[in-house]
C-alpha beads as a LAMMPS data file, in Angstrom:
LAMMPS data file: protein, C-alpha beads

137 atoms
136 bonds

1 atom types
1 bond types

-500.0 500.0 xlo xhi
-500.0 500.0 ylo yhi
-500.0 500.0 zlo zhi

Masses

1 110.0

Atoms # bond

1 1 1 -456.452 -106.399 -287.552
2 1 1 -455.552 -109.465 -284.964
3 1 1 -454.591 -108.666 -281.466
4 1 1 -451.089 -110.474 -282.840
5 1 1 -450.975 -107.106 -284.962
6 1 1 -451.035 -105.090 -282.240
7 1 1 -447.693 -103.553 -280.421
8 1 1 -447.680 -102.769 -276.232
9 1 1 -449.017 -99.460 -276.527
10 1 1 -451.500 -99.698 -279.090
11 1 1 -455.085 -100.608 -277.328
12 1 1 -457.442 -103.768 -278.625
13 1 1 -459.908 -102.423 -281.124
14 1 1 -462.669 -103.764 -279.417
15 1 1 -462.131 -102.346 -276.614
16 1 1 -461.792 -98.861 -278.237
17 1 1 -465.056 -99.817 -279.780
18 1 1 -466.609 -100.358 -276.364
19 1 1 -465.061 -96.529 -274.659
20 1 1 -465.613 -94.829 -277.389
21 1 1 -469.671 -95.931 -277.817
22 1 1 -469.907 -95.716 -273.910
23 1 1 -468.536 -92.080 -274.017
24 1 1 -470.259 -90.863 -276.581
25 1 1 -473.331 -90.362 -274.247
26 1 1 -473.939 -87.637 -272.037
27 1 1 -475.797 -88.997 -269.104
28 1 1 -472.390 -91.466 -269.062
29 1 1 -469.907 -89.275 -269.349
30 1 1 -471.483 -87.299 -266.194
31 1 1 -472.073 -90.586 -264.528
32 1 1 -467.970 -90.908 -264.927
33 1 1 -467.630 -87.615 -263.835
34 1 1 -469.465 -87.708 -260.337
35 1 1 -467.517 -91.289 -259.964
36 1 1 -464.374 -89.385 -260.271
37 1 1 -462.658 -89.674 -256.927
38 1 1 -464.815 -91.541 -254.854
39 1 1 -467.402 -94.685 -255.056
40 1 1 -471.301 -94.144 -255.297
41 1 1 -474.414 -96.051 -255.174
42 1 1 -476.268 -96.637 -257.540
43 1 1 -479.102 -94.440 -256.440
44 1 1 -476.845 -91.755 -255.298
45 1 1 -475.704 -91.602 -258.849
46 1 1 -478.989 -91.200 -260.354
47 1 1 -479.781 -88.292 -258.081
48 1 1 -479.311 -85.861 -260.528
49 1 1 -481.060 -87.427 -263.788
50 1 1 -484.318 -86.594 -264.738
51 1 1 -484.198 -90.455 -265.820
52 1 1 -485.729 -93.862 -264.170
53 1 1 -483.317 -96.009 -261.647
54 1 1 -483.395 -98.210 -264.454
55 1 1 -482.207 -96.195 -266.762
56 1 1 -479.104 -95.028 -265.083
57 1 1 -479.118 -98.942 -264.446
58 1 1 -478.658 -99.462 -267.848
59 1 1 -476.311 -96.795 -268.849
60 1 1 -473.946 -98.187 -265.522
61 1 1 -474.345 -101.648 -266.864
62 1 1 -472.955 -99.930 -270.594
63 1 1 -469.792 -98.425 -268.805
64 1 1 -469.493 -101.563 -266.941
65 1 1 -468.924 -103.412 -270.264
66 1 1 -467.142 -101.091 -271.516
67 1 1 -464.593 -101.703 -268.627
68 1 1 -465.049 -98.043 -267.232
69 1 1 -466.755 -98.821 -264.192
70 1 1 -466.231 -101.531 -261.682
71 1 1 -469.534 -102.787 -260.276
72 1 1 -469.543 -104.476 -255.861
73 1 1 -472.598 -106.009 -255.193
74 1 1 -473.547 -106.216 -251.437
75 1 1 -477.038 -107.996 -251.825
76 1 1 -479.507 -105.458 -253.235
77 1 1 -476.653 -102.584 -252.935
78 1 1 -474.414 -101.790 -255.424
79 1 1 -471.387 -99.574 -255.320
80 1 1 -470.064 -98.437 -258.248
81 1 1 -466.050 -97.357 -258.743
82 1 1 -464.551 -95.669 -261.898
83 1 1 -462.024 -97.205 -263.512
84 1 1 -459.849 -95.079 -265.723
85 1 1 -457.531 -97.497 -267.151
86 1 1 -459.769 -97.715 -270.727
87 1 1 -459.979 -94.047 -270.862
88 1 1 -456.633 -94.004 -270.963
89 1 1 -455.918 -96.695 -274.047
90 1 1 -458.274 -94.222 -275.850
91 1 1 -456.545 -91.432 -274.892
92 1 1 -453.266 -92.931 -275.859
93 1 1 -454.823 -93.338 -279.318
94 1 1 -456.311 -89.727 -279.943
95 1 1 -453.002 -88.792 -278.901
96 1 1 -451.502 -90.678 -281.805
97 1 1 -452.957 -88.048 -284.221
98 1 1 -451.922 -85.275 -282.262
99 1 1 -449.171 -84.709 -284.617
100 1 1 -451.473 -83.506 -287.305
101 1 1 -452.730 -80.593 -284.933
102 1 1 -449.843 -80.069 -283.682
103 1 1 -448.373 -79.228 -287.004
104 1 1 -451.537 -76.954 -287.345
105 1 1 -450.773 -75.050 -284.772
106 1 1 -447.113 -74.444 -285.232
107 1 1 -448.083 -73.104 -288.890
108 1 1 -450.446 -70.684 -287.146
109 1 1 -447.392 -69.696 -285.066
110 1 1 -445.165 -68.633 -287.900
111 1 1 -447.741 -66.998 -289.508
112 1 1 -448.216 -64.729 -285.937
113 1 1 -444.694 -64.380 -285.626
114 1 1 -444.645 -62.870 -289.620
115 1 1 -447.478 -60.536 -288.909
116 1 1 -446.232 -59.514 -285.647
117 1 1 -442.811 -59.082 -287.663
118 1 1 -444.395 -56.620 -290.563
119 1 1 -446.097 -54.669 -288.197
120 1 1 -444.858 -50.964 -287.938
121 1 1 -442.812 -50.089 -284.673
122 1 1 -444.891 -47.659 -282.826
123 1 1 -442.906 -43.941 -282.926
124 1 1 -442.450 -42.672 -279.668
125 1 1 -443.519 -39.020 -281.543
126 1 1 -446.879 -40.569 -282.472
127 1 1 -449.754 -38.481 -282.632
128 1 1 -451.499 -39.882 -279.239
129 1 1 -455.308 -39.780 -279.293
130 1 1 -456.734 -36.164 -276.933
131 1 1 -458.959 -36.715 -274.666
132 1 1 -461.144 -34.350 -274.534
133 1 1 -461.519 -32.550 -271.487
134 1 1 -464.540 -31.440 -269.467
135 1 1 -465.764 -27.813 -269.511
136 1 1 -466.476 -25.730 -266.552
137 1 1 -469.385 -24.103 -265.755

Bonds

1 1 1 2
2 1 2 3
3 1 3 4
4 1 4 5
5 1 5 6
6 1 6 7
7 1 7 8
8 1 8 9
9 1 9 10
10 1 10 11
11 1 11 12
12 1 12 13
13 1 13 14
14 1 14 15
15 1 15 16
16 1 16 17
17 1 17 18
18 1 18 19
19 1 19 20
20 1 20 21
21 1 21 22
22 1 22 23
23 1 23 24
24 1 24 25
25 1 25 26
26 1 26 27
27 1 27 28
28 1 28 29
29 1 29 30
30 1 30 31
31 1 31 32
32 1 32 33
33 1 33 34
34 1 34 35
35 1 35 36
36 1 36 37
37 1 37 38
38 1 38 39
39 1 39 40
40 1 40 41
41 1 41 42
42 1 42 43
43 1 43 44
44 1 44 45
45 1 45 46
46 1 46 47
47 1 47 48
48 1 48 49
49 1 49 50
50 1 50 51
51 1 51 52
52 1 52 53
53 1 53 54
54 1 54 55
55 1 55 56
56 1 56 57
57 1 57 58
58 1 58 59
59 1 59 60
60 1 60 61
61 1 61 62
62 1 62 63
63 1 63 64
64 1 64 65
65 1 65 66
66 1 66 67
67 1 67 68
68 1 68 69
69 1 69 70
70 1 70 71
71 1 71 72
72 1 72 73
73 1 73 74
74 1 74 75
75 1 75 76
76 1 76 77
77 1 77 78
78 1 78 79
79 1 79 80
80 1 80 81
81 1 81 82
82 1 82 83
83 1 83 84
84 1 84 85
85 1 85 86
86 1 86 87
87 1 87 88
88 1 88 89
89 1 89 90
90 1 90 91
91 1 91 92
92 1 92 93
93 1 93 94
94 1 94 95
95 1 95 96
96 1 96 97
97 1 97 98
98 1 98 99
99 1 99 100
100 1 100 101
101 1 101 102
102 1 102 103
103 1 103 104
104 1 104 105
105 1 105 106
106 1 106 107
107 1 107 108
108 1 108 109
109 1 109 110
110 1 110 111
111 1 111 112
112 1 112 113
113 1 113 114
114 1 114 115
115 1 115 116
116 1 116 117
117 1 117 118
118 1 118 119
119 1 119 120
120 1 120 121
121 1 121 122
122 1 122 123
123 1 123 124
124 1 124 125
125 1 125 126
126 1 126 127
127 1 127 128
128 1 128 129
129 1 129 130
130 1 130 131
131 1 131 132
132 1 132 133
133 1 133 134
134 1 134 135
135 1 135 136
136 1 136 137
């Protein structure tokens, strides 16, 4: 498939490619998550890995190719900002296939609605459960 093949709404395969490998790791998708919001260090970001600066390096450097996360330099600082715009082309295309759930779920609704039709109506002159009552001493 050519980008010519392609209409407005339908995201560049490669670039689905490139999400969908970057997401598909943990220690990135909670590197995504703690940039939600608000800009971080690098090192601030690795706080909570039990993983080497250059690890998290690495992973950033994944996300960044990936087009998730934008990358400022200040000389041996770098600030890293989410950017959801690539989530959201994959997004768009998961939700493409949403209709075959969908029509999963609205066969699970009419088979609810039958049982909850065949059910017996509960008589008001029902036998109700005794409790049983404490004896005194």
């Amino acid at each position: 498939m050519s980008a010519s093949d392609l209409t407005p709404e339908e995201p560049d395969p490669a670039t689905l490619d490139r999400v969908f490998a970057a997401l598909a790791d943990p220690v990135r998708r909670a590197i995504l998550r703690r940039l939600d919001g608000r800009d971080l260090l690098v090192s601030e970001l690795a706080e909570p890995f039990a993983i080497s600066l250059q690890a998290v390096s690495r992973h950033i450097q994944v996300l960044v190719r990936a087009g998730l996360v934008t990358q400022e330099r200040t000389g041996r600082i770098s600030r890293c900002r989410l950017d959801a715009g690539p989530i959201y082309q994959a997004a768009v295309w998961v939700n493409h296939y949403s209709k075959y759930w969908q029509a999963q779920f609205d066969t699970l609704a009419v088979w609810l609605d039958e049982i909850e039709r065949r059910k017996p109506a509960a008589s008001p002159t029902a036998a109700r459960p005794r409790l049983k009552r404490a004896r005194r001493a």
